[in-house]
C-alpha positions as CSV (number, residue, x, y, z in Angstrom):
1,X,8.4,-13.7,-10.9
2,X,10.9,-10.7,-11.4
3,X,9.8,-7.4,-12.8
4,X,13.1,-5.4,-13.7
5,X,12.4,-1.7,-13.4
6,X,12.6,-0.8,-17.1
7,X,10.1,-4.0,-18.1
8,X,7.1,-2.0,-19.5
9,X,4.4,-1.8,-16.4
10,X,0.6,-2.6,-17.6
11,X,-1.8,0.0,-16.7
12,X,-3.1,-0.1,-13.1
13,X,-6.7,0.5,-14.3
14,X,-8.3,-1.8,-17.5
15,X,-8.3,0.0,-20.3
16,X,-11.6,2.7,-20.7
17,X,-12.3,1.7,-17.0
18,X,-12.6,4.5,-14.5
19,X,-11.3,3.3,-10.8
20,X,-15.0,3.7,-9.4
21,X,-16.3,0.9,-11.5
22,X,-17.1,-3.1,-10.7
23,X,-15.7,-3.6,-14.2
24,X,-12.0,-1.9,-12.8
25,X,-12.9,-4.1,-9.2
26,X,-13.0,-7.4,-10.4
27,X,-9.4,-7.7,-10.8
28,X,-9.4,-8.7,-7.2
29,X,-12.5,-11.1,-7.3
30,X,-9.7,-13.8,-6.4
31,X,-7.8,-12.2,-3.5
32,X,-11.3,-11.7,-2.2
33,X,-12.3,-14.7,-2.1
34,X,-8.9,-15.7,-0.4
35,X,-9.6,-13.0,2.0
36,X,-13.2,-14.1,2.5
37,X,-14.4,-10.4,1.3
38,X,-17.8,-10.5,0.3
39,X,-18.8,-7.3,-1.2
40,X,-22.1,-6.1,-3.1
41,X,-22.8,-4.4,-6.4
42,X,-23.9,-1.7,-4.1
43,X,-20.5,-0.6,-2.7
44,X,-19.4,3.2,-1.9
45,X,-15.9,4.0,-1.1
46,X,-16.2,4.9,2.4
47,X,-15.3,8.9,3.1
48,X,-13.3,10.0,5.5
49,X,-15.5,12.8,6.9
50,X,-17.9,9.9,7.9
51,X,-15.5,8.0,10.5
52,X,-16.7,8.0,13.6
53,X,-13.6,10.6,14.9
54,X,-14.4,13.3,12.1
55,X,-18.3,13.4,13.0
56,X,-17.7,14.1,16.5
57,X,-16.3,17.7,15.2
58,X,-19.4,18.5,12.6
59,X,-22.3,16.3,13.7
60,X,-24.9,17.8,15.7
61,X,-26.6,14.4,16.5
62,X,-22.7,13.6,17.6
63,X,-20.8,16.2,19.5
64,X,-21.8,16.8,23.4
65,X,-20.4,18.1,26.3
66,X,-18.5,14.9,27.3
67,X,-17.0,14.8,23.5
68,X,-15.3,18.3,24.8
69,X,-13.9,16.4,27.8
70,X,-12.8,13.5,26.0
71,X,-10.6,15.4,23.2
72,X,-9.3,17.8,26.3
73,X,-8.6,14.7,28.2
74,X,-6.3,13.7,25.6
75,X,-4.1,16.5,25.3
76,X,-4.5,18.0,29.2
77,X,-3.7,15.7,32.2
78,X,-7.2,14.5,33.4
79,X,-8.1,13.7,37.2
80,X,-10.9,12.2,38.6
81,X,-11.9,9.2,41.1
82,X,-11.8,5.6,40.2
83,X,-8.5,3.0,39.8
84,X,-7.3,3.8,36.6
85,X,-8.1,7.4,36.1
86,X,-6.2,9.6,38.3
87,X,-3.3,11.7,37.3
88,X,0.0,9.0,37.0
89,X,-3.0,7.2,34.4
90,X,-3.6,9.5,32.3
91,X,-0.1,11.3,32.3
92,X,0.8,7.9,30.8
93,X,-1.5,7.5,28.3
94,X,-1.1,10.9,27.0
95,X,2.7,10.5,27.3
96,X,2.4,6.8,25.2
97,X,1.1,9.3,22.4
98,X,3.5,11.9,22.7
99,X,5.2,10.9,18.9
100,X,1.9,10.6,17.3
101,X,0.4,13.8,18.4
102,X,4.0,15.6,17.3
103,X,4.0,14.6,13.7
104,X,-0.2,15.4,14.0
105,X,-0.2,18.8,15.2
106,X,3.2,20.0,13.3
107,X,0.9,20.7,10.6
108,X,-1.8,22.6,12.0
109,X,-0.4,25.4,10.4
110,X,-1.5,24.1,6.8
111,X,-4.6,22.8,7.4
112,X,-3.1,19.0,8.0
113,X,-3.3,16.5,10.6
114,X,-0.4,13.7,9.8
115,X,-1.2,10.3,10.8
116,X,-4.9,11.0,11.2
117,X,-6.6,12.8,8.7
118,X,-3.3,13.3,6.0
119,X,-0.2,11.3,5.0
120,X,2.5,11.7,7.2
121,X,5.3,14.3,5.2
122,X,8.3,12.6,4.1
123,X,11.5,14.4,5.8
124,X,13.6,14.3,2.6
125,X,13.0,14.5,-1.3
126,X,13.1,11.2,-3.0
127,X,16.7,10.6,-4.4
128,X,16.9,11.6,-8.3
129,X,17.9,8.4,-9.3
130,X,15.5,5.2,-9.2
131,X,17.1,2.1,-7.8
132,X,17.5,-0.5,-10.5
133,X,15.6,-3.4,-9.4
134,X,16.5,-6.7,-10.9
135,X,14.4,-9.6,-8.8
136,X,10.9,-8.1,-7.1
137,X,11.2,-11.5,-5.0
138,X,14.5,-10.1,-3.6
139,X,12.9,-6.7,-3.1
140,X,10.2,-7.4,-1.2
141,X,12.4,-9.7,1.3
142,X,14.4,-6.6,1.7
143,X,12.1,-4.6,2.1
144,X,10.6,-6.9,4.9
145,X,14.0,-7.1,6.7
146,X,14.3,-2.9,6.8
147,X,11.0,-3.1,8.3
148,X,12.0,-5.1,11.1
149,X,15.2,-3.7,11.6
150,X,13.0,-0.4,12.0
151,X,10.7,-2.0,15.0
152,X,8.2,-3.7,13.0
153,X,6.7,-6.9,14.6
154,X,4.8,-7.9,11.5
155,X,5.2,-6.5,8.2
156,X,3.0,-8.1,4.9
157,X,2.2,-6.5,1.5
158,X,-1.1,-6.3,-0.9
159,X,-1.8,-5.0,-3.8
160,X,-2.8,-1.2,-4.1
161,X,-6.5,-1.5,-4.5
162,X,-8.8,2.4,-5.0
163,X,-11.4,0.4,-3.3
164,X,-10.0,1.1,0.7
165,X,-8.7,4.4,-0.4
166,X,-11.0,7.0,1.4
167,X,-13.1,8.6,-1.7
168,X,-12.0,12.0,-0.2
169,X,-10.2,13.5,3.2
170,X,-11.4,16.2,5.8
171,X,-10.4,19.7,6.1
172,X,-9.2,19.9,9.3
173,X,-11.0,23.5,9.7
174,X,-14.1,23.3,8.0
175,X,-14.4,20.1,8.4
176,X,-15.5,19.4,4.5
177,X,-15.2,17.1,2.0
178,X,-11.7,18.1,-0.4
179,X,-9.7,15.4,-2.8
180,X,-8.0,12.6,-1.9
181,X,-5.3,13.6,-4.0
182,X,-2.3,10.7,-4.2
183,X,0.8,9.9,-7.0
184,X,-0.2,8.2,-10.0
185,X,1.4,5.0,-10.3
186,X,1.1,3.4,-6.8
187,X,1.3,-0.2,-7.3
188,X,1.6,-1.4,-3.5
189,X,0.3,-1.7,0.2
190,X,3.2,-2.3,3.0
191,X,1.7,-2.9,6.1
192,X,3.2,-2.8,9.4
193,X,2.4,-4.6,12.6
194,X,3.1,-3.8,16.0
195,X,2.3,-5.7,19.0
196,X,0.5,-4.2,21.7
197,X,1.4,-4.7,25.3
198,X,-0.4,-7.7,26.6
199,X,0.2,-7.0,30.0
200,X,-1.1,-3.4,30.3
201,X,-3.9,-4.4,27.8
202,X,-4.9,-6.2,31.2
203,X,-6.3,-3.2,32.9
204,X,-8.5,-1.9,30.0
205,X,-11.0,0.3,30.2
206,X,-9.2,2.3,32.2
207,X,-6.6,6.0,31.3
208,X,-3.8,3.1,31.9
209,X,-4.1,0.1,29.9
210,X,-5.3,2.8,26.9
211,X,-1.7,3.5,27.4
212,X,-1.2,0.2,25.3
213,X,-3.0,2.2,22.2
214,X,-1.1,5.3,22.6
215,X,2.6,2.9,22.5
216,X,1.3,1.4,19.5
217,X,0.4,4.5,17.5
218,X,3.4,6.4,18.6
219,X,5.7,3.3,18.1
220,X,4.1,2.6,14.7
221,X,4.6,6.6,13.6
222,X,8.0,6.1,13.9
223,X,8.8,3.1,11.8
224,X,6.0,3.9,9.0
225,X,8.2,7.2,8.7
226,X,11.5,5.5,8.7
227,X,10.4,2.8,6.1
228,X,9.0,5.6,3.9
229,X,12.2,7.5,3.6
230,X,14.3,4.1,3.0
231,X,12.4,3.6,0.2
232,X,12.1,7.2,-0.9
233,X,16.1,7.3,-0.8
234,X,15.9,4.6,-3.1
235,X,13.9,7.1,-5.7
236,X,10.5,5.6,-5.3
237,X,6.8,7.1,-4.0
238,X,6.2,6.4,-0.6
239,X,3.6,7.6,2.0
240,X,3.5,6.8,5.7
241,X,0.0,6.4,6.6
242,X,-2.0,5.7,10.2
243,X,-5.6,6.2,10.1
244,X,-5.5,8.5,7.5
245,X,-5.8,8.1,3.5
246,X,-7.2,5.0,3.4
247,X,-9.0,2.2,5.3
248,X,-6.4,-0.4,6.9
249,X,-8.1,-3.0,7.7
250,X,-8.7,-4.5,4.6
251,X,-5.1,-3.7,3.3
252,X,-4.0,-6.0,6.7
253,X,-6.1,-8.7,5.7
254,X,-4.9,-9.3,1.8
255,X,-1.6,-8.7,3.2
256,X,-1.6,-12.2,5.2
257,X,-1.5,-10.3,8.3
258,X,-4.9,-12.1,9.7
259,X,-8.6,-12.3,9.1
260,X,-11.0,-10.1,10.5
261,X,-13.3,-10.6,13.8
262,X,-16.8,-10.1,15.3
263,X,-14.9,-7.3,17.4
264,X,-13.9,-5.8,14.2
265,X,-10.5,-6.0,14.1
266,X,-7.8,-8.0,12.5
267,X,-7.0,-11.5,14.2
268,X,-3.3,-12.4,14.1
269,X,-1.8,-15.6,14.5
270,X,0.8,-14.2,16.4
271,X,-1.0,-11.5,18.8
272,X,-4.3,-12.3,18.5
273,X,-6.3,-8.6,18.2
274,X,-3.9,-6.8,20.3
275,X,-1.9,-5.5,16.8
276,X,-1.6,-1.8,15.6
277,X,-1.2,-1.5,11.8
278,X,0.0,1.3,10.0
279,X,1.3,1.3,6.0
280,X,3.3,2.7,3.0
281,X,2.0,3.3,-0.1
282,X,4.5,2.6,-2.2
283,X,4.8,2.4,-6.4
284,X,8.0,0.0,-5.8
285,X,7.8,-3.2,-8.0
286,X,6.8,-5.7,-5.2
287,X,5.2,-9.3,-4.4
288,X,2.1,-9.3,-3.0
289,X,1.2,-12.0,0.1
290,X,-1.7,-14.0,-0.2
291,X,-4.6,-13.8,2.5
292,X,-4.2,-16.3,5.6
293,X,-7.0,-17.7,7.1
294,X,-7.4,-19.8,9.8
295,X,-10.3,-20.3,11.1
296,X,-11.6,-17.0,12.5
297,X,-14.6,-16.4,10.7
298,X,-16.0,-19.5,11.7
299,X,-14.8,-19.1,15.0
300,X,-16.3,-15.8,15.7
301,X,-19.4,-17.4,14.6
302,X,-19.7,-19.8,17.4
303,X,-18.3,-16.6,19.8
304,X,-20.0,-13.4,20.7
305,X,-17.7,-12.5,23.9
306,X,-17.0,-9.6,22.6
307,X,-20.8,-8.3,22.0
308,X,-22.0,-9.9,25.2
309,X,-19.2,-7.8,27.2
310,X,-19.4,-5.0,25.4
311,X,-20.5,-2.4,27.5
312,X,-22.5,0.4,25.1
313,X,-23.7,-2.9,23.3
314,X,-22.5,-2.0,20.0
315,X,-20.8,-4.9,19.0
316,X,-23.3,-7.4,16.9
317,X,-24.4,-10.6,17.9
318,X,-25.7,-13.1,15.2
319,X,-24.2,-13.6,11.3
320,X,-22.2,-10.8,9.7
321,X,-24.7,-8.2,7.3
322,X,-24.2,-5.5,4.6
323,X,-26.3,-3.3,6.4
324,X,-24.7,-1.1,9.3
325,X,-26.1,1.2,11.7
326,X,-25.4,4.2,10.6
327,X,-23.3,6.8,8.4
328,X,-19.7,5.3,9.9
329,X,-20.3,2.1,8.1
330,X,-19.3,1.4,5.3
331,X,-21.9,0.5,2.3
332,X,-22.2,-3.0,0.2
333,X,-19.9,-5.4,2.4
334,X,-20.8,-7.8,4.2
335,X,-19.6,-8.1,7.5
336,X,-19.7,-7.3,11.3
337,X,-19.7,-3.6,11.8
338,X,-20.4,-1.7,15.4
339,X,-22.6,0.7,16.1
340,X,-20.0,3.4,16.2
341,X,-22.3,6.2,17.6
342,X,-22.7,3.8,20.8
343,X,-19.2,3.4,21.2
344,X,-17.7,6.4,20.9
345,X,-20.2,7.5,23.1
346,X,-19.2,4.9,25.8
347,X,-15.4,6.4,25.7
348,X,-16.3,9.8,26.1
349,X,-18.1,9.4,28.8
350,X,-15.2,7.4,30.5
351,X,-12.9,9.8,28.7
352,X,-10.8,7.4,27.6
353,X,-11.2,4.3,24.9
354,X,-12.2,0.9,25.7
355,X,-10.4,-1.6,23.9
356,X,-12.6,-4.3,26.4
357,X,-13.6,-5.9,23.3
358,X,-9.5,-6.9,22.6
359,X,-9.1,-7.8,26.1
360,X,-12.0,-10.5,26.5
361,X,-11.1,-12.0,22.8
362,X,-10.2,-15.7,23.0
363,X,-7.8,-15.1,20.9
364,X,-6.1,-12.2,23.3
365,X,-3.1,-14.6,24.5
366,X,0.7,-14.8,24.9
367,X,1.6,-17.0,22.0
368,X,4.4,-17.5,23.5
369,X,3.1,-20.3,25.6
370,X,2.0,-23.9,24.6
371,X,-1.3,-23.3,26.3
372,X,-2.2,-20.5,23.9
373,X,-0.7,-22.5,21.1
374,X,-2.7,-25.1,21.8
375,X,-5.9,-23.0,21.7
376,X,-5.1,-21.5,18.5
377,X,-4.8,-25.1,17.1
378,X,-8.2,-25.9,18.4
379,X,-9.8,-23.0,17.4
380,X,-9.1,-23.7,13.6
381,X,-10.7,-27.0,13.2
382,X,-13.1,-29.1,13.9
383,X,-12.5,-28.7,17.9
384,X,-13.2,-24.7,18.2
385,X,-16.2,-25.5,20.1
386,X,-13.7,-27.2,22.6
387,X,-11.5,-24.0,22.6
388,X,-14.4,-22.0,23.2
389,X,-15.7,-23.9,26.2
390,X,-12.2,-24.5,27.8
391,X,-11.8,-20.5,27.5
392,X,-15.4,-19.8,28.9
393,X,-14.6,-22.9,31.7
394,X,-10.8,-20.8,32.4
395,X,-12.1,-17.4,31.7
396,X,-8.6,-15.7,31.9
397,X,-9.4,-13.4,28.7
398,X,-12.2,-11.8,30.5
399,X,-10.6,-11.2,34.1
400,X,-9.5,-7.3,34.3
401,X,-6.3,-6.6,36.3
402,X,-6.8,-3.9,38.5
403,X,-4.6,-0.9,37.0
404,X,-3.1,-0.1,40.2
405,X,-2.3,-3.6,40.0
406,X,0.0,-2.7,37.2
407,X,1.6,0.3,38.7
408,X,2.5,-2.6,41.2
409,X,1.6,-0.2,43.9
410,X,-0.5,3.3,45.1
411,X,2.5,5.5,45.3
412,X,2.6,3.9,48.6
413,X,-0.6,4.2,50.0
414,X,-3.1,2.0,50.6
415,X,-6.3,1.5,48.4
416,X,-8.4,2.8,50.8
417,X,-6.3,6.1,51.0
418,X,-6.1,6.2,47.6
419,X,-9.9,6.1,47.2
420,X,-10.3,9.0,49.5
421,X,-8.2,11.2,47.9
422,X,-9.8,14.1,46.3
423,X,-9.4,14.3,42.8
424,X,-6.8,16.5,41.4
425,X,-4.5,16.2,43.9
């Protein structure tokens, strides 16, 4: 299908059909079903000053002491005793999110936070004259080879859907409600993928294999930005997003990136969990990918490794439910969702995230190799209880690699030394 750029566009919206409304929704009842979305007439657009992050500045039954430590771990180099924490760890994790927090904090100054709680500012004015588009087919493979060219290891696109768009962002210094504001006219979702390092993912939870999360933020900063201005030099809307703006997850999955997990993240063919996903939103005339499924869901359903390891038990056991916890989960879909409170409260007391959850998956592997191949294969059919009892039999997933392992050695001393010296030093 083409869509030349001065063919008349139909309205985004049905006519007399405000975005908040099932009526304006149901446009999408068939890529939901693709996508294996299942979501209630009792659905709220999620708002940003709910997440989990934002709540630990402004809720009482939230911030603590340790939540101090854990943001001024982040930004300060952090010492204490244990494999994994002393300084060289955490002066590479905070150094693996170097680019992120430099596009974050360069607009303190006006009340934003890039990346995290605002679109990321485009470096250069869109061009005054639009590209003239003749084949969206040809677009969007273009569009997709840029993206790689610019680091991405995955790159999909959905459909812009008001639905996963946060119902309204946090000031960063009251930390209130204000507008979502964006352009009129978006028509599309590009999402990026970027592979996490499997390797270093290894010695999570420790301040060194979170160095793994950092990469993939700071990695993913750089080519959301890059893409953006392509296509803003081309005279179309774009916005670089991270976390902020709107809720990625669901973008990933109609984009054919993967389908979602008990651990609640997106499951990729190629990476399993281990993938950080940023976006664009874009009004260029693109194609849309359809939803890929194969075989999570069902999967997951046989497998709770992730809750059973867990350690602040917040991961569910049992069948996905609309109901979550708390005020950081969203209302009217069905689905696993985490006690986030119990989480969050696990990493700031390590001062550090987890990620344990994407280390023990099943589906954490080097695809790479036929062995994981070969796993993936079973795990879509009939034979996933197979793959699931050779992976508990093998239990590679769930091993942890001593961090210092990584390193490859102590800064040549022993472990015992190591151990015994004070922290700090």
């Amino acid at each position: 299908m083409s869509a030349p750029e001065d063919s008349p566009r139909p309205d985004y919206w049905p006519a007399n059909q405000p975005p908040d409304s099932q009526a304006a929704w149901a446009r999408f009842a068939d890529s939901d079903r693709e996508a294996g979305f299942e979501i209630g007439h009792d659905f709220e657009r999620f708002s940003q000053r709910n997440d989990m992050f934002n709540r630990a500045q402004w809720d009482e039954a939230v911030k603590t002491p340790q939540v101090r430590e854990f943001y001024k771990a982040s930004t300060a180099i952090s010492s204490r005793r244990g494999d994994g924490f002393r300084q060289r760890d955490y002066a590479l994790r905070n150094a693996s999110w170097a680019v992120a927090h430099l596009i974050a904090e360069r607009g303190y100054a006006q009340g934003k936070r890039e990346g995290f709680l605002d679109p990321i500012e485009p470096q250069r004015p869109k061009a005054a004259e639009k590209l003239k588009i003749e084949s969206s087919e040809a677009l969007t493979a273009e569009i997709k080879k840029v993206a790689r060219l610019f680091g991405a290891d995955l790159v999909g696109i959905a459909e812009y859907d008001e639905r996963w768009v946060y119902s309204h962002r946090t000031d960063i210094k009251t930390r209130e409600e204000r507008p979502n504001e964006l352009p009129s006219g978006l028509t599309h979702v590009i999402i990026i993928g970027h592979e996490m390092d499997y390797e270093l993912l290894k010695a999570v939870p420790s301040a060194t294999g979170s160095a793994a999360i950092g990469a993939g933020y700071s990695h993913e900063t750089v080519t959301s930005m890059q893409i953006a201005q392509y296509i803003r030099n081309l005279g179309y809307e774009a916005l670089a997003s991270l976390n902020d703006t709107a809720l990625t997850i669901p973008f990933a999955i109609k984009a054919g990136m993967g389908e979602y997990g008990r651990n609640q993240m997106v499951i990729t063919p190629e990476f399993g969990p281990r993938t950080r996903f940023s976006k664009i939103l874009t009004d260029l005339p693109l194609v849309a990918d359809k939803p890929r499924r194969f075989g999570v869901f069902e999967f997951c359903s046989i497998c709770d490794r992730c809750a059973t390891h867990c350690p602040s038990k917040a991961l569910p056991k049992g069948p996905p439910t609309e109901a979550g916890p708390n005020r950081s989960s969203i209302k009217g879909v069905r689905k696993w969702t985490a006690d986030c409170e119990k989480c969050f409260a696990y990493w700031t007391r390590m001062r550090t995230d987890c990620s344990l959850c994407m280390r023990v998956c099943p589906y954490n592997r080097d695809y790479s190799r036929p062995s994981a191949k070969l796993f993936r294969w079973l795990a879509q059919g009939r034979l996933r209880r197979l793959a699931l009892w050779l992976d508990d039999k093998l239990g590679t997933n769930a091993k942890r690699v001593k961090p210092s392992d990584w390193w490859g050695s102590e800064g040549g001393m022993s472990e015992e030394q190591a151990a015994a010296k004070p922290a700090g030093d």
